[in-house]
N, C-alpha and C positions, 0 to 999 in steps of 0.2 A: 348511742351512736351520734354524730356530729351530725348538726343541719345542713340543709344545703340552702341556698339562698341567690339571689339576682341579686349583682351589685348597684349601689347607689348612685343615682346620675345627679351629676352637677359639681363643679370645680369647688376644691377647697379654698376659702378666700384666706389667704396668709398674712398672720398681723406679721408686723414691721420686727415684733419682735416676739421670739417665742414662749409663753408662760408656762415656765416649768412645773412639773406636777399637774398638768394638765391631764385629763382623761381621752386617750389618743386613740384614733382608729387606724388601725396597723394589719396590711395586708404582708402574709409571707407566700412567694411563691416556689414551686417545687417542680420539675418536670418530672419528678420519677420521686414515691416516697413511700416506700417498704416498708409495711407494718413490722415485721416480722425478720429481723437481722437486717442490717448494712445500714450505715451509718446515718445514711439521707434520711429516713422514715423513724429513727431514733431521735435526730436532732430537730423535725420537725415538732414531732411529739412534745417532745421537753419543754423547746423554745418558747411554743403556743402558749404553752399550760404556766408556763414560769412567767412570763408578758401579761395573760390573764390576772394572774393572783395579783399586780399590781393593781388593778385594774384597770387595763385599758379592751377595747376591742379590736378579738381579731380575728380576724379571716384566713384562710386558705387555699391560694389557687395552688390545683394538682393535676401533674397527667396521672394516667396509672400507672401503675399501682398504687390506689388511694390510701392516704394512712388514718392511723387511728388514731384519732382527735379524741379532747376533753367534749364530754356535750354542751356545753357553751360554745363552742367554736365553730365559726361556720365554714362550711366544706364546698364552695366552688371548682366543680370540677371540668375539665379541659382537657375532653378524653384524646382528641386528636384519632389516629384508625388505629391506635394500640396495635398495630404488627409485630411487634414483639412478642406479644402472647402466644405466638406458635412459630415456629420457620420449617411448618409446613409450606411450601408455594402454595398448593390447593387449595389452603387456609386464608394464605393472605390473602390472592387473587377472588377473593370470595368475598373479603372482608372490605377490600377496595372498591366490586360493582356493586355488590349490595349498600353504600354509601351514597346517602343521596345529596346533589346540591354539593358535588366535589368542590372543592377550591383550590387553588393555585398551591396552597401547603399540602393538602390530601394526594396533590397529584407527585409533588418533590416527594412526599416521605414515598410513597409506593415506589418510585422509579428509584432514590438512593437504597432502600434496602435492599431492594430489587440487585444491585449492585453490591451489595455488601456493607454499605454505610449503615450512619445510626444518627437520621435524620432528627431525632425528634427532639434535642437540642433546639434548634435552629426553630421547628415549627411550633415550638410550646411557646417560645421568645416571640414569636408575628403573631398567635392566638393573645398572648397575654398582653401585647403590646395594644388589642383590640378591645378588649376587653377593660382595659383600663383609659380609654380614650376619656373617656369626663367621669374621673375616678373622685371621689368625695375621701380618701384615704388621706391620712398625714405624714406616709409614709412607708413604703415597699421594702421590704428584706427579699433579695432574691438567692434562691441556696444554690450557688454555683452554676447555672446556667450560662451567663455569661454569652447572652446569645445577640443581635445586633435590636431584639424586639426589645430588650431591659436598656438599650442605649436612650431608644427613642421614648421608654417611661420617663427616663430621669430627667427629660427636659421640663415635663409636665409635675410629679412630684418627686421630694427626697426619694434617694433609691441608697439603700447598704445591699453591698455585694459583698454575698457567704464565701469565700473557697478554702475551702477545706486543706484542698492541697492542690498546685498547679497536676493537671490531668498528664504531664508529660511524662510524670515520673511512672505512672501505669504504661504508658505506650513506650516508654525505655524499657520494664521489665519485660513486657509481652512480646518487643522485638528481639531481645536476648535469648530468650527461651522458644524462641519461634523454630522451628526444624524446617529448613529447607524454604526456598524463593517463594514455594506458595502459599505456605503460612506468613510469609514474610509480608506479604504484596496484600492478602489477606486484611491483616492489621492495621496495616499501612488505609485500605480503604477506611477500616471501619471508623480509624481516627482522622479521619479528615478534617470532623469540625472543631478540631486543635486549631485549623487556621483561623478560622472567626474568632476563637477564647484569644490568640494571639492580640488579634485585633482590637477585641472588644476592652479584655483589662485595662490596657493604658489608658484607657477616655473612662474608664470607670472614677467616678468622683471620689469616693468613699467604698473602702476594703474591711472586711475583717476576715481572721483570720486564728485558728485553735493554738497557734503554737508558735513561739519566734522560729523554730524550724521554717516551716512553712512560710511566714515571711520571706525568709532570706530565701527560697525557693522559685516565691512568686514573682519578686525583684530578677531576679536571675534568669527563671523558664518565659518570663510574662512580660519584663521592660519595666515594670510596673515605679514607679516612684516610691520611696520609703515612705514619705509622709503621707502620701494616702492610704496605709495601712496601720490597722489599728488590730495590737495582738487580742482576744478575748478566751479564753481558754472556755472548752464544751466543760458542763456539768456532768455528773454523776449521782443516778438516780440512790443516794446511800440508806433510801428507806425498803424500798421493795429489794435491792440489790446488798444484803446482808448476813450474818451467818444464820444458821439455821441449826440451833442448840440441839434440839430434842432427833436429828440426823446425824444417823452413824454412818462416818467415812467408809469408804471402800479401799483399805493401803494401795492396791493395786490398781488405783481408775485413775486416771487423768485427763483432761479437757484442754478442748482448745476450739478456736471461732473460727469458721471458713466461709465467710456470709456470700463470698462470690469465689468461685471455684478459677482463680486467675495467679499466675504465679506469685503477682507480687506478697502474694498471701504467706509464701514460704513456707507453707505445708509439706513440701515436699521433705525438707528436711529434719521437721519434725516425723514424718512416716519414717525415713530411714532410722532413726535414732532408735524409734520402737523396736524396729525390726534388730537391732544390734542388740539392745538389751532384755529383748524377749530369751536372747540363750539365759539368761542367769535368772528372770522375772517370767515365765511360761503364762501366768495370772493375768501378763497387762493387760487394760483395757484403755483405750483413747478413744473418750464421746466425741466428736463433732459435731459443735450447733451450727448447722447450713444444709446445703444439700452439691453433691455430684454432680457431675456433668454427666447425663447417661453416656456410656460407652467412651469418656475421656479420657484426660491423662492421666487424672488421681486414680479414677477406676482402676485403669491400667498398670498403676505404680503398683496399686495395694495388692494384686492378684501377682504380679512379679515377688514383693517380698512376701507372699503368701502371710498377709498380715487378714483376712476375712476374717477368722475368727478374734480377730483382737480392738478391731473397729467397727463402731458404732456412729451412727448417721445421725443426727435429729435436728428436724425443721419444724417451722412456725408454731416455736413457745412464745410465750409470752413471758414478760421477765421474770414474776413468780416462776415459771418453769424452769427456764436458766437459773434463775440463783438455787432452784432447788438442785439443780445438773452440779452447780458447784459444790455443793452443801455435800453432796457423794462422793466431789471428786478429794487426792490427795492435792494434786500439784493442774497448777494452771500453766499452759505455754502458749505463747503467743512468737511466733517465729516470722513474723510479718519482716518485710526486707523492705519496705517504706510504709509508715501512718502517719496521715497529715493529724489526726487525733486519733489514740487509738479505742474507742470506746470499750471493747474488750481488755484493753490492760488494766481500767479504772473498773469498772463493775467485778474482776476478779478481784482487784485489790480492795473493792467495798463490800467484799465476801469473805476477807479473812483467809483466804487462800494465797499457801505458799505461791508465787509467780516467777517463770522463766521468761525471758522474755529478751528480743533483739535489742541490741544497745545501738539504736540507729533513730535518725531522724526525731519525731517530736516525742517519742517514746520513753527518755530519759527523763526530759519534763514532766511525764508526769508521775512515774515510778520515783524519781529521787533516789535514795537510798534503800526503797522498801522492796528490793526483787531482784532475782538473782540475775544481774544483764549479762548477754554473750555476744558473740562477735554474730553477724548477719550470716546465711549461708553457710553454715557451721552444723553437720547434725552430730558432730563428733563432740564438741561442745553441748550443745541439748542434752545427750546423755550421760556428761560426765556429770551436769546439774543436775537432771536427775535422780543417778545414783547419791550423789553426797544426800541430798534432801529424807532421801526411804532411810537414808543410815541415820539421821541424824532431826526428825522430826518435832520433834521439842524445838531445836534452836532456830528451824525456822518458821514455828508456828508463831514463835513471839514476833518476829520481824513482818510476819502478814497481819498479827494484830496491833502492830502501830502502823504498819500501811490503810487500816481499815482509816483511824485517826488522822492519817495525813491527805485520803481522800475526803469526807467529810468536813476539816478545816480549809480546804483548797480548790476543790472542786464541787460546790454545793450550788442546788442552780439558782437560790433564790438569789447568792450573793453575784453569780452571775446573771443574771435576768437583772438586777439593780449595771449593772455596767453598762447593758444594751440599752438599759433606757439611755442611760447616760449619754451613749455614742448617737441614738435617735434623737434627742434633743440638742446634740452639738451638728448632729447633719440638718436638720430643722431649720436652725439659727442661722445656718452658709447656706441651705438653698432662702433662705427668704431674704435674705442681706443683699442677694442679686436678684431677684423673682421680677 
């Protein structure tokens, strides 16, 4: 397990110029980071563990959900009132008096979600901006936050700002698929703190960013300036994430990731596709690694095509577990209708697994040529890929085993953890040129 630790008091004194290959002390911060699927608590993980090997030290400020850290890495955590953990009111209203010694952010997060918001943006950013008041780091990575509490770090030390993908493109799918004014209005609350990120990216000094998609995104949703973005494409774990020789496929299983149960996910049209070709395939089975919304809309979808028997659920593996969920399945699909990276395209394709997969957004990047792309919103598509694939299984097994190849030379983290130092010692060298 990770340590936890009190950070270091006293300003870093910054030479005039910065000595590369230096031994750096590197804080990443997280407002939300999921051991166990979605992207945040993935890239955490990796990032830490991949910065470590170089050797430098580092830290992690988290809200919860806390992730799982290398044990070397120290775990500073920044719980805030976790309201999220239930939307029970009884629960929260509970969790709020029982709080002692409120402050002005304990009292904003209870009254915005109170209201439907998803204050804790905003209050991880004033917590962390606290917390780092006489920081002895050489340097903050913030993963998408983006809150007005990382404006006021960067005056103090270097700050690189994570985004993965500008958040607008979730609040365009979610208002598309919204049914009626009061899902609408809904939404509408819960993304409010799109106006801060509004805000906040342009005055951001230094960007990175998984994919030139996503660039061109951030420019465009965010105002953002080109040159303060810098592309770095996520890694792919291609050791734990790999075939599994001595497991026999199942012809009839196929897999696919729903780590948040939210349209942009595109699951829906991968359910329809099952449900089409279950007349000819009665066998199919589709694992999902994530979980349901009790009583939602996928629930609701599956029970309409009376797909229960053909769909399987599974939550918090661990990536041995997934790669073993691949290792059974025949065919990977990934139906997402925006990935700012898709972590899921690259870890099937570091399984040696035939892959379907949307031909949208940064998703081409990193498939290339190794996986069957289709148009977005398509499940008549999905299953015509499908079908060629069960007919025809040799010729696209050899095309997911030079995918395994093309992940491995391309997305390997050590060679990306070598670029962040890079981008950390070019942000180093500009905040102290002005310091």
């Amino acid at each position: 397990m990770a340590r936890t630790k009190t950070i270091q008091i006293g300003l870093r004194q910054y030479n005039s110029k910065t000595q590369l290959n230096q031994k750096l002390n590197i804080v990443i911060s997280s407002y939300r980071s999921t051991p166990f699927g979605g992207g945040q608590g993935i890239f955490i993980y990796e990032l830490s563990k991949a910065l470590l090997s170089l050797g430098h030290n580092v830290d992690i400020i988290s809200g919860p959900p806390y992730p799982k850290l290398e044990p070397k890495i120290n775990l500073i955590r920044s719980p805030g009132l976790n309201l999220f953990s239930t939307f029970i009111f009884k629960e929260r209203l509970s969790i709020f008096i029982n709080k002692r010694n409120k402050s002005i952010d304990d009292w904003y997060e209870f009254i915005s979600a109170l209201f439907g918001g998803f204050p804790e943006i905003k209050t991880f950013g004033n917590r962390l901006s606290y917390l780092l008041q006489n920081s002895s780091y050489d340097v903050l990575i913030d993963n998408q936050s983006l809150s007005f509490g990382v404006l006021q770090v960067q005056n103090k030390i270097p700050v690189i700002e994570i985004i993965h993908h500008p958040i607008t493109k979730d609040y365009k799918y979610d208002i598309q698929f919204s049914k009626g004014i009061i899902q609408k209005i809904s939404k509408w609350r819960w993304f409010s703190f799109l106006k801060m990120q509004k805000k906040v990216a342009p005055l951001m000094k230094v960007i990175s960013t998984p994919s030139s998609n996503s660039k061109d995104d951030i420019v465009k949703d965010f105002k953002v300036l080109k040159n303060k973005i810098m592309v770095i494409p996520n890694g792919i774990d291609h050791v734990k994430f790999s075939p599994k020789k001595h497991i026999n496929r199942n012809p009839a299983q196929l897999i696919t990731t729903a780590s948040a149960d939210v349209p942009l996910k595109g699951l829906d049209f991968t359910l329809k596709a099952i449900h089409s070709i279950k007349k000819d395939y009665p066998k199919i089975r589709l694992v999902i690694i994530g979980a349901p919304r009790p009583g939602g809309h996928t629930e609701r979808l599956i029970q309409k095509l009376n797909l229960e028997a053909n769909i399987v659920y599974k939550t918090n593996l661990t990536k041995e577990e997934i790669a073993v969920e691949y290792a059974y399945s025949n065919i990977a699909i990934v139906s997402s209708l925006y990935e700012g990276f898709g972590f899921p395209v690259g870890e099937a394709m570091a399984c040696s697994i035939p892959l379907i997969a949307t031909n949208v957004a940064s998703i081409p990047e990193i498939t290339s040529s190794f996986a069957e792309l289709i148009p977005e919103k398509d499940s008549y598509s999905i299953e015509q890929a499908i079908r060629k694939i069960f007919l025809n299984p040799s010729k696209y097994q050899i095309r997911a085993d030079a995918g395994r190849m093309h992940i491995i030379e391309n997305f390997d983290w050590k060679k990306i953890a070598k670029r962040y130092e890079s981008l950390i010692y070019q942000t180093m060298e500009n905040f102290n040129a002005n310091f």
